[in-house]
C-alpha positions in Angstrom: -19.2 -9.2 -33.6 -16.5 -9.1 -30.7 -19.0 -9.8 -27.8 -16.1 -10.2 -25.1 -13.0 -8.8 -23.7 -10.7 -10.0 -21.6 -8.4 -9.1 -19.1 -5.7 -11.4 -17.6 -3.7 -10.1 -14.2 -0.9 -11.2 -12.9 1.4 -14.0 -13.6 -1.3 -16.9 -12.5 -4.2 -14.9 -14.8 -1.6 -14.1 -17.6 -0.5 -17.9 -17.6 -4.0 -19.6 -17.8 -5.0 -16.8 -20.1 -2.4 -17.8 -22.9 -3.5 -21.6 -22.2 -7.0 -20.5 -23.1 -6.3 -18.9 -26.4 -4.0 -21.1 -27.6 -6.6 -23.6 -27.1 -9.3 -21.2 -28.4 -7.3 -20.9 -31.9 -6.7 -24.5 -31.9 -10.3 -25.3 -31.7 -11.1 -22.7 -34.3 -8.4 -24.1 -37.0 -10.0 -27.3 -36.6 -13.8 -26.4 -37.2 -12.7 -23.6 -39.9 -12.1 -25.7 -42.7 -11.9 -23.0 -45.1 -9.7 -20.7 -43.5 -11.7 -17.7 -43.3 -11.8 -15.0 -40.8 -15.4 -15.7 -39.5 -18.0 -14.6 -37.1 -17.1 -17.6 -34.5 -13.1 -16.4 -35.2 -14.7 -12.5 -34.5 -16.1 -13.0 -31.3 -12.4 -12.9 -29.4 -10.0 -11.6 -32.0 -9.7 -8.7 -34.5 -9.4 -9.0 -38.3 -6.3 -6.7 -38.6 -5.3 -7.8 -42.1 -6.6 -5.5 -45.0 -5.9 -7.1 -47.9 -8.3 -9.9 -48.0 -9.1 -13.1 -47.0 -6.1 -15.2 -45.3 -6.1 -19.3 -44.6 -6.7 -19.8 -40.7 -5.5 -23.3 -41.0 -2.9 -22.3 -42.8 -2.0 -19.6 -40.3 -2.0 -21.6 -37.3 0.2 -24.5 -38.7 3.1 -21.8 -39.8 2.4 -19.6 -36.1 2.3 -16.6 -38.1 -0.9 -15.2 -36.9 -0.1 -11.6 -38.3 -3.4 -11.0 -39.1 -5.5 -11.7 -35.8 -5.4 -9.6 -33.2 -6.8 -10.7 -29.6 -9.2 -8.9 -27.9 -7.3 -9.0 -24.5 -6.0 -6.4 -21.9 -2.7 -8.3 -20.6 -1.4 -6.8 -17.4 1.6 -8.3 -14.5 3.7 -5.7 -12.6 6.0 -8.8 -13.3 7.8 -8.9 -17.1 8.7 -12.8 -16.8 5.4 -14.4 -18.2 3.8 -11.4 -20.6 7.5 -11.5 -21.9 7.7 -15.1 -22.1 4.4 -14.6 -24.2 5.8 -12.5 -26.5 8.8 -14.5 -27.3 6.5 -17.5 -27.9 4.1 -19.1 -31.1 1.4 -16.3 -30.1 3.0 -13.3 -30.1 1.6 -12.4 -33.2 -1.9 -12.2 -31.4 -0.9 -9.7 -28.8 -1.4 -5.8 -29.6 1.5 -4.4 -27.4 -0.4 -1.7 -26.7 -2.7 -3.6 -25.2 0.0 -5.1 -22.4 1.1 -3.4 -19.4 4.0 -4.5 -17.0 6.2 -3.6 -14.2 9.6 -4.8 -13.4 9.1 -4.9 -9.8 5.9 -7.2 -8.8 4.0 -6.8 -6.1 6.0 -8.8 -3.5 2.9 -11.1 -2.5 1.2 -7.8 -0.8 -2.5 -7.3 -2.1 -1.9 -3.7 -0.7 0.7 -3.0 -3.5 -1.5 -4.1 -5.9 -4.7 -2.9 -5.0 -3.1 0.7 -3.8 0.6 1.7 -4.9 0.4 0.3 -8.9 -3.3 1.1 -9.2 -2.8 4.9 -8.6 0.3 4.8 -11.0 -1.5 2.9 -13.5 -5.0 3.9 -13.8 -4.7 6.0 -16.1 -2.9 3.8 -18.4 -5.5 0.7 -17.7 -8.6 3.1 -18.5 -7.0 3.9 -21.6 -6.3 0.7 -22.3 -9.5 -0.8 -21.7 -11.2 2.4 -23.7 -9.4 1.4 -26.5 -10.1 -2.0 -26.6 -13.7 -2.0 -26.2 -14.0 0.5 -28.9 -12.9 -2.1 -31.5 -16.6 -4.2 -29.8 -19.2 -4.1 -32.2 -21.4 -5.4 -28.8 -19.8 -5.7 -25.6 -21.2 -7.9 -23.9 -19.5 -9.3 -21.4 -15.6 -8.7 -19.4 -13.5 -11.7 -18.8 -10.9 -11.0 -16.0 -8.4 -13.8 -15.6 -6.9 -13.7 -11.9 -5.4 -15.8 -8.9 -6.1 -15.1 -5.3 -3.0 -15.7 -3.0 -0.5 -13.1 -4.6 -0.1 -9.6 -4.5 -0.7 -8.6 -8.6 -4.1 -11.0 -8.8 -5.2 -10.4 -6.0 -4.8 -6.6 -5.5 -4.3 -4.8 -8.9 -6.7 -7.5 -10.3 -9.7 -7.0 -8.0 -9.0 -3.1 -8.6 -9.1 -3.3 -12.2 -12.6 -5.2 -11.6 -13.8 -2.1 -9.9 -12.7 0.1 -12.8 -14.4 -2.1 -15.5 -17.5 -1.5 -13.4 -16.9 2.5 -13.2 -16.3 2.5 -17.0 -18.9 0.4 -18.6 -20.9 -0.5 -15.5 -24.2 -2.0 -17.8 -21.4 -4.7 -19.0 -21.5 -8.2 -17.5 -18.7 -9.0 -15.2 -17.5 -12.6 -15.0 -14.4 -13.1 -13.0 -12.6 -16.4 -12.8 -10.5 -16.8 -9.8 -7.6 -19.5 -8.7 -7.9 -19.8 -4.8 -4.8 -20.7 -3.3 -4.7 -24.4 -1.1 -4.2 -24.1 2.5 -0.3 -25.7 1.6 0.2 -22.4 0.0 3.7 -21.5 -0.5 2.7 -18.2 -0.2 2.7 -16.9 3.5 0.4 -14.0 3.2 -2.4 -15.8 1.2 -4.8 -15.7 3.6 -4.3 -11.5 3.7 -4.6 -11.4 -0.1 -7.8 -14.0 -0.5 -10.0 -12.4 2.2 -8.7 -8.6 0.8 -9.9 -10.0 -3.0 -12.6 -11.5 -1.9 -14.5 -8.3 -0.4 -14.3 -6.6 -3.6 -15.1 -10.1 -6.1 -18.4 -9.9 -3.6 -18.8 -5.9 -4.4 -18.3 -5.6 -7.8 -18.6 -8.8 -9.7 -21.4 -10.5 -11.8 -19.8 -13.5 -11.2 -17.1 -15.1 -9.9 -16.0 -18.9 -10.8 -13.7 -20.3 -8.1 -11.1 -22.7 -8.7 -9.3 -24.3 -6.0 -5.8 -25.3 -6.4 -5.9 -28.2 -4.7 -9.0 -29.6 -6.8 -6.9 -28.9 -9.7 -3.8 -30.9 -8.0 -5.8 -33.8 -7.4 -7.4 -34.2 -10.9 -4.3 -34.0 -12.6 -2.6 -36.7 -10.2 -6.1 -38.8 -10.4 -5.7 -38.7 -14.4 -2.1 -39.4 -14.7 -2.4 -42.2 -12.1 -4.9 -43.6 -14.2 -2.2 -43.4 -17.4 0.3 -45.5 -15.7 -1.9 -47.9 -14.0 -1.8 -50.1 -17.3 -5.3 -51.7 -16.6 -6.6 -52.2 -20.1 -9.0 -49.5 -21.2 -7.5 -47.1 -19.0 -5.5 -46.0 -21.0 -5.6 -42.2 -21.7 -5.0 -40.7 -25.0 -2.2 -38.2 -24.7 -3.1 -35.7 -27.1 -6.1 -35.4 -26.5 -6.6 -35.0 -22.6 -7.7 -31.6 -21.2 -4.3 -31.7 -19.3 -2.2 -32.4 -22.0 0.3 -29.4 -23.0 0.7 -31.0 -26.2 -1.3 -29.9 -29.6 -1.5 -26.2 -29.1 0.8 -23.9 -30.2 2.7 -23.2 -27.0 5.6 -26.3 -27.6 6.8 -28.1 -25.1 5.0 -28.6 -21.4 5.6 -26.5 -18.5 4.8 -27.6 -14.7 2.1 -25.5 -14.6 0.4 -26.1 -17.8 -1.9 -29.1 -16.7 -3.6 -27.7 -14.4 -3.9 -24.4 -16.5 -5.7 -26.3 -19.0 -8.1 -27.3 -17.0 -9.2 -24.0 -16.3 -8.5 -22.6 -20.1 -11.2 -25.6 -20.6 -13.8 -24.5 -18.6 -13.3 -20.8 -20.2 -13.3 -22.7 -23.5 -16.7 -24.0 -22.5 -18.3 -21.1 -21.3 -17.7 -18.7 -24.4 -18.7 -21.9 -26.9 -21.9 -20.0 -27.1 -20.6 -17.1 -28.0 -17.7 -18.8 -30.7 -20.2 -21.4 -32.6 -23.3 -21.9 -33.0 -26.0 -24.3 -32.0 -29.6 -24.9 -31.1 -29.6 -23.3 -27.9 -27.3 -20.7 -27.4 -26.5 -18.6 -24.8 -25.6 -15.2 -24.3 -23.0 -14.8 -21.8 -25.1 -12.3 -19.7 -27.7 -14.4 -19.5 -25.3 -16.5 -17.1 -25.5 -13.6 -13.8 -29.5 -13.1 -15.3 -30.6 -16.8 -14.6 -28.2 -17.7 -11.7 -27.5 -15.1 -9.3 -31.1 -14.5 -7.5 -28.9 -12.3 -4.8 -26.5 -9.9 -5.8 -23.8 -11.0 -3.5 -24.3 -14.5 -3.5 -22.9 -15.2 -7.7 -19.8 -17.6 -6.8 -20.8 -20.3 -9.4 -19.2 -23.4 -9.0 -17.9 -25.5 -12.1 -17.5 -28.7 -13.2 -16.0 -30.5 -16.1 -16.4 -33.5 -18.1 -15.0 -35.3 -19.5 -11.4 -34.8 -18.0 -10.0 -37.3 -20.2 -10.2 -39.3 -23.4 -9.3 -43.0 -23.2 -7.0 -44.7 -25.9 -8.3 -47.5 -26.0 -10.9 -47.3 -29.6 -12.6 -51.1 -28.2 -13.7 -49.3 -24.7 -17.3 -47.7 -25.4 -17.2 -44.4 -25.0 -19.1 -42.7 -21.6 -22.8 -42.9 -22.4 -24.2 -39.3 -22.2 -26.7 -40.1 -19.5 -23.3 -41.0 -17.5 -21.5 -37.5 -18.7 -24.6 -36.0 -16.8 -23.8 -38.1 -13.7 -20.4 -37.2 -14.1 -21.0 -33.5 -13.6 -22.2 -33.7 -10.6 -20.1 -36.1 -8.9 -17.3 -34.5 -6.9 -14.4 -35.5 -8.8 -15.2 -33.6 -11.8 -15.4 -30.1 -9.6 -12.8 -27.6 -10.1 -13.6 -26.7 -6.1 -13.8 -29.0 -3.1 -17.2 -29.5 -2.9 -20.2 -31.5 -2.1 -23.1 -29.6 -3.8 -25.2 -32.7 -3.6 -25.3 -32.5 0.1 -26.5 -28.7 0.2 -28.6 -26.5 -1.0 -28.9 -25.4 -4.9 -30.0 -21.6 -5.5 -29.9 -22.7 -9.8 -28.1 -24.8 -12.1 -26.3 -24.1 -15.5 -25.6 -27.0 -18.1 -23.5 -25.9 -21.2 -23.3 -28.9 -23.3 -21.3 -29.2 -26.7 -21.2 -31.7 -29.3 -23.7 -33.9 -30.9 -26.4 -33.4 -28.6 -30.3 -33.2 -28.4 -32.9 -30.8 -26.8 -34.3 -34.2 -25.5 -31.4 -35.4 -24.2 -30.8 -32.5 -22.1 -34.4 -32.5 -20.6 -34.1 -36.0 -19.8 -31.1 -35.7 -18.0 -32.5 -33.0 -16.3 -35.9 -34.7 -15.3 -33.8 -37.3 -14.1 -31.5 -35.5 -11.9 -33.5 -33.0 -10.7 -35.1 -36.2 -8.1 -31.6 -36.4 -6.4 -31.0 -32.6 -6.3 -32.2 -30.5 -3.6 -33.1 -27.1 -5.0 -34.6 -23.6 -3.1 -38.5 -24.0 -2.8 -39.2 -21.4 -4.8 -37.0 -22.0 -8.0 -37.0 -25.7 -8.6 -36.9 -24.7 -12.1 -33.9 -23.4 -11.5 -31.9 -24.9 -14.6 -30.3 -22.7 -17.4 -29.3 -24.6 -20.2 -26.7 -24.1 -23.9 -26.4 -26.3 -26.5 -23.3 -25.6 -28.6 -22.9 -28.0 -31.6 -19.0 -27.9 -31.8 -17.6 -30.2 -29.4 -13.9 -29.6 -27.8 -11.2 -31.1 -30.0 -10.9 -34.8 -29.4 -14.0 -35.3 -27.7 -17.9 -36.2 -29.4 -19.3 -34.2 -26.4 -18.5 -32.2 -23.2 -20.5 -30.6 -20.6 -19.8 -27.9 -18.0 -22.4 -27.2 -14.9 -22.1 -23.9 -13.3 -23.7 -24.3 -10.1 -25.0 -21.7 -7.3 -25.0 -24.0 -4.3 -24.2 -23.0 -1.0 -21.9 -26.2 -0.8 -18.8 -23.0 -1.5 -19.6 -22.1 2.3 -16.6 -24.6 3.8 -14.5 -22.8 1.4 -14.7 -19.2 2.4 -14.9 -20.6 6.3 -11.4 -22.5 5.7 -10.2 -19.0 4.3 -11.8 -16.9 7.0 -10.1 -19.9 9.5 -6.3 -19.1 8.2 -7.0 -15.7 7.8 -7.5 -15.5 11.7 -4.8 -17.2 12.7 -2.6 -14.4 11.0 -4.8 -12.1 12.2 -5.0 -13.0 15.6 -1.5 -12.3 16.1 -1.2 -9.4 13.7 1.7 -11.3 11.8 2.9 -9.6 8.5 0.5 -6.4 8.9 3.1 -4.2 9.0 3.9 -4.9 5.6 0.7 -3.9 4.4 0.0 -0.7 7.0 3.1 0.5 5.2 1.5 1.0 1.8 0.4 4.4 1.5 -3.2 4.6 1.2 -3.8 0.9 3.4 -5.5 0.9 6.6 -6.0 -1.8 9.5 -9.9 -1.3 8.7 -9.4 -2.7 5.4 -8.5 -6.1 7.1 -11.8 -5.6 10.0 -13.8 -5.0 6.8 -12.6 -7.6 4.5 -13.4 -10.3 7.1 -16.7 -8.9 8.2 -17.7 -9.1 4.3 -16.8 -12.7 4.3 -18.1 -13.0 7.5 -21.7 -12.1 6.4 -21.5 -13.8 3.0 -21.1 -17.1 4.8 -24.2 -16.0 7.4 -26.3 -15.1 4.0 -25.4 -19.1 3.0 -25.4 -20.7 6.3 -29.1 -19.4 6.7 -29.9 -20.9 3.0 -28.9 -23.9 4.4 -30.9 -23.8 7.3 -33.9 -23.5 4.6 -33.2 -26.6 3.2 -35.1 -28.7 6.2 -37.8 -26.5 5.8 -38.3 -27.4 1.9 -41.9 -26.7 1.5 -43.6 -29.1 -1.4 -45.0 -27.7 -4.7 -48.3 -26.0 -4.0 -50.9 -27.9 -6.4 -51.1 -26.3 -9.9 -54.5 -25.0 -11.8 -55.7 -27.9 -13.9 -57.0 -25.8 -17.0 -60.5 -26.5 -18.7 -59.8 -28.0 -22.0 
């Protein structure tokens, strides 16, 4: 039952994308002992093989993978990365019908993106993403892969999102997007985010932001902690979230830590729909349980573990502390203080050997330290996926609607001003056929009122009024 597709724009999206399936076959391999193309195998690639049965294991180990075929819309108006894909372990995977590339990018201009390839492509993205979801026995849910700061992501990606919406508009949107640090070496970032973000706010279910610069720091925190040399500290190479090594994709690249990371948290989030477990959950139920306003679905993540220490004598993290863990700030893929604001609802996706009771105790005990909305302090949404991540016994990502994301978007809004204020680089966009100034006026007025919507949660949170007393019933 294929219950997702994905699409992955631009070269950020298309990078992170190949992370996350290389990962996802590598965890596959290792639970499919037998080697059959199952239902876990089904829910993101395509049994195109005819002549029976084939040996996943086997498969993997050799790279020839002639037989799978990956649900996946791939699309850059770049060649380098789709084409350094295609050269690589998994080009089997890829239907090349089912990639579409440019020679010329997008020059770091949202408006090229978003206006000049979208009317020349359309056509051939609708018909792509037809085709594709005709081979779902039950869509459920559209994965689109993207980064924020450049031209492709940003532009053509956010107008594919509206598309996917036109086409199959009763189909859960969930878009997971790389914000770009304010040492960006990208000039126009600010342009692009702001541009992108109007539309993520318009037309997706919703969004999971990652920030650069959390990403930066958790891969410098973790290999500081390898070369420290403290004993017990030391981490085990292979099987690390950032490690390159043990998928299929050979040697490291620079960006390929910090792509794990996210392919990880993706990894996480479909385990319900890959494996089975005692309490799964749908990937629509995600937007359902979490997003009480339309507008107001940036979820943000958190990981953990990060890391597996070498050391066999060092007990490993006691699950009540894995809980902790998630909601510390160094485990957040934005930066973030959620325990300081205010939470609208809470997801827990756990994986591994874990019980019911386990969860609802960890909840119980962390729901005293967490300030929720008045009316939804039940607020919690919770999976349980029996197959852990490889290497690890147990792992747990917490999506969380808090409006701790508001010093985000107000840093963004904040460099998107000081561009604006001067009307630097606008002329490259009013060029673009099709691109207005009232683009930019809107763009930051949407922001503008998404961080009012948040900043008057907050004000709320004082206001907390306690649980009204509950009917005792007659026994």
């Amino acid at each position: 039952l294929t219950l997702t597709l994905c699409f992955s724009v631009g070269q950020c999206g298309n990078q992170v994308g190949c992370r996350f399936w290389d990962l996802a076959l590598r965890e596959h391999a290792h639970v499919n002992k037998k080697g059959v193309y199952d239902e876990a195998l089904s829910s993101f690639f395509r049994n195109v093989d005819s002549s029976g049965v084939k040996d996943v294991k086997q498969m993997y180990k050799i790279n020839v993978l002639t037989y799978l075929n990956l649900q996946a819309v791939l699309v850059d108006m770049e060649e380098g990365v789709v084409n350094e894909i295609l050269q690589g372990p998994l080009r089997e995977v890829f239907d090349s019908t089912q990639l579409l590339t440019d020679v010329s990018g997008s020059g770091n201009n949202w408006a090229v993106g978003h206006m000049t390839y979208s009317s020349v492509y359309r056509d051939q993205i609708v018909d792509k993403l037809r085709k594709a979801a005709e081979h779902c026995d039950c869509l459920q849910c559209f994965f689109l892969i993207h980064s924020m700061g450049g031209g492709t992501g940003s532009g053509l990606g956010t107008r594919v999102l509206s598309l996917l919406e036109e086409e199959f508009p009763e189909v859960c949107r969930i878009v997971t997007s790389i914000y770009p640090s304010s040492e960006d070496d990208v000039v126009t970032s600010p342009y692009n985010s702001v541009l992108a973000m109007r539309e993520l706010t318009e037309h997706a279910d919703c969004v999971l932001p990652v920030e650069n610069q959390s990403l930066v720091d958790i891969v410098n925190k973790i290999k500081h902690m390898s070369h420290s040399g403290k004993p017990g500290s030391m981490i085990k190479r292979d099987s690390t979230i950032i490690s390159g090594q043990g998928g299929l994709s050979g040697a490291e690249k620079p960006f390929d830590a910090m792509n794990n990371i996210v392919a990880n948290l993706l990894l996480n989030i479909t385990s319900s729909a890959r494996f089975e477990g005692s309490l799964n959950m749908d990937l629509n139920e995600i937007a359902m349980n979490l997003v009480p306003f339309p507008r107001l679905h940036y979820l943000v993540p958190s990981l953990t573990p990060l890391y597996t220490l070498s050391d066999v004598s060092v007990p490993t993290r006691r699950l009540d502390q894995m809980f902790s863990d998630a909601f510390s700030k160094d485990h957040q893929l934005i930066r973030a203080d959620p325990k300081h604001s205010l939470y609208l609802a809470c997801a827990l996706m756990v994986r591994g050997h874990v019980q019911v009771s386990d969860l609802r105790r960890n909840i119980e005990r962390l729901r005293l330290s967490l300030p929720f909305v008045s009316w939804n302090q039940e607020g919690w949404k919770t999976g349980l996926c029996s197959v852990p991540p490889v290497g690890h016994s147990h792992s747990l990502l917490a999506l969380a609607n808090n409006t701790c994301v508001k010093p985000t978007f107000m840093e963004l809004r904040e460099r998107f001003t000081k561009l604006y204020r001067k009307k630097a680089h606008l002329h490259h966009y009013l060029h673009v056929d099709g691109m207005e100034q009232s683009h930019f006026s809107e763009a930051i007025s949407s922001l503008s009122s998404l961080i009012e919507e948040y900043q008057n949660l907050d004000a709320s949170k004082g206001k907390l009024t306690p649980d009204a007393p509950r009917l005792s019933i007659a026994r």
